[in-house]
C-alpha positions in Angstrom: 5.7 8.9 27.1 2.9 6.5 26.4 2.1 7.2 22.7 2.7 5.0 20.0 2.2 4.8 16.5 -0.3 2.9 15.6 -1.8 2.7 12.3 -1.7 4.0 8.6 -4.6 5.8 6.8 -4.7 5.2 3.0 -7.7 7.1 1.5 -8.8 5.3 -1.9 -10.8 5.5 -4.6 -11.9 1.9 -5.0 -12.1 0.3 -1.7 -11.8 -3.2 -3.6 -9.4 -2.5 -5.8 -6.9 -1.2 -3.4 -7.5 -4.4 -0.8 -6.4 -6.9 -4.1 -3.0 -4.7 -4.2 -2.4 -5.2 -0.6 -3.4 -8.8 -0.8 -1.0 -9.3 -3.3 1.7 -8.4 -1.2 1.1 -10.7 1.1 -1.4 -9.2 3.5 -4.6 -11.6 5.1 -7.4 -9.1 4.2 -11.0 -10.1 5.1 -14.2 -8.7 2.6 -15.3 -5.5 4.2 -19.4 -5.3 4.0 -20.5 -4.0 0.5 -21.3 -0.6 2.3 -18.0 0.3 4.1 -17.0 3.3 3.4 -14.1 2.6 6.5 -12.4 -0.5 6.8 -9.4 -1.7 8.8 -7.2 -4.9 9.8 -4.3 -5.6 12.3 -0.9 -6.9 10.9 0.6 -9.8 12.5 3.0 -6.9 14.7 0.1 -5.4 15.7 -0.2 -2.2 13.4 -3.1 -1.1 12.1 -3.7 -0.2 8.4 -7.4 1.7 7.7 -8.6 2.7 4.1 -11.2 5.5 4.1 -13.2 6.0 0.8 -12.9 9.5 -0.8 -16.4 10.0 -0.2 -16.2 9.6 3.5 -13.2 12.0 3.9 -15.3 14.5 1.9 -18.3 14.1 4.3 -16.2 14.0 7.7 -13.7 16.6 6.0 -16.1 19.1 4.0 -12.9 21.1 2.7 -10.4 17.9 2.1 -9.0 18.8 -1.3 -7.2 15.2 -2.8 -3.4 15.3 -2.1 -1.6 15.3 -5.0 1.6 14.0 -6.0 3.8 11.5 -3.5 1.4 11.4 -0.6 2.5 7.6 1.3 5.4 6.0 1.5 5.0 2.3 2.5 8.2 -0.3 2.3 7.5 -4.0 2.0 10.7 -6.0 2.5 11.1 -9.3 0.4 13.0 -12.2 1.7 15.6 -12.4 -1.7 16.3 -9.9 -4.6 14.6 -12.8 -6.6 11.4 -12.0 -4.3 11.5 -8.3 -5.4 11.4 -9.4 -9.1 8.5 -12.0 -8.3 6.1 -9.5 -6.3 7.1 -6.7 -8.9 6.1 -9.0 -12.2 2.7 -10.1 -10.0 1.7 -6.6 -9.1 2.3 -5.3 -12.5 0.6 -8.6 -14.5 -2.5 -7.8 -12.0 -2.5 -4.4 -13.7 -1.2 -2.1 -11.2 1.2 0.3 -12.1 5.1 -0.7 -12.0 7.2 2.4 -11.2 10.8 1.9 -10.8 11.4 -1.4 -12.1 14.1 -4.0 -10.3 17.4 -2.8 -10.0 20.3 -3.1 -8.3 20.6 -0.1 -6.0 24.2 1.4 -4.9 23.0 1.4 -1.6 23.3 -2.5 -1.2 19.5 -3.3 -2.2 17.6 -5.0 -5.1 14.8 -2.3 -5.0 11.6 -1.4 -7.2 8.6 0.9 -6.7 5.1 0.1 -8.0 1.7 2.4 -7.0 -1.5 1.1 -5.5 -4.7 1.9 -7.3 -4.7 5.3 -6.1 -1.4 6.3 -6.8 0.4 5.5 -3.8 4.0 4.7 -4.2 5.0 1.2 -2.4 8.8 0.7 -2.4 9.6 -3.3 -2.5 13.4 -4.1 -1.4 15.7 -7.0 -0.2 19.0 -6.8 0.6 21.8 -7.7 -2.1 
């Protein structure tokens, strides 16, 4: 079979907003043109990652209704437990939301959850 996945959708609110969050984790992210209401990069393993504007999926989608509730689940993988507590404190000191904070999972991982602007849940985690 020739399909493959190739790239995640986040739909946001505030286009800008949701591009600092990524950056702070780490991702290169070029300014999209102040009218973008679509914008998309490649990662360095060749995924794609889009973000949509609300406003666009409401005028391609006439009867999208907002999901609600956990809608995403994206992992970003630190190099050291000390790495979890350092991009958790940065995330949450730039505003965004913290979730879980850093802990010491029982299934071998120092894990901790924080959401993007729009409520996305982004797991951060290293092993022990």
């Amino acid at each position: 079979m020739s399909i493959q996945f190739d790239l995640v959708g986040i739909v946001t609110h505030d286009l800008e907003r949701s591009l600092e969050f990524y950056r702070a984790l780490g991702w290169e992210i070029p300014e999209p043109q102040p009218d973008d209401d679509h914008f998309e990069i490649a990662l360095p393993n060749g995924l794609r990652v889009a973000w949509d504007k609300v406003e666009l999926m409401k005028q391609i989608l006439p009867d999208w209704v907002e999901p609600v509730g956990h809608r995403l689940g994206l992992a970003f993988k630190a190099g050291s437990p000390a790495e979890v507590d350092a991009t958790f404190n940065r995330l949450t000191d730039l505003g965004f939301r913290g979730k879980t904070p850093p802990w010491d999972a029982f299934w071998g991982q120092r894990y901790a959850q924080v959401e993007d602007p729009d409520g996305n849940v982004v797991d951060l985690f290293a092993p022990l």
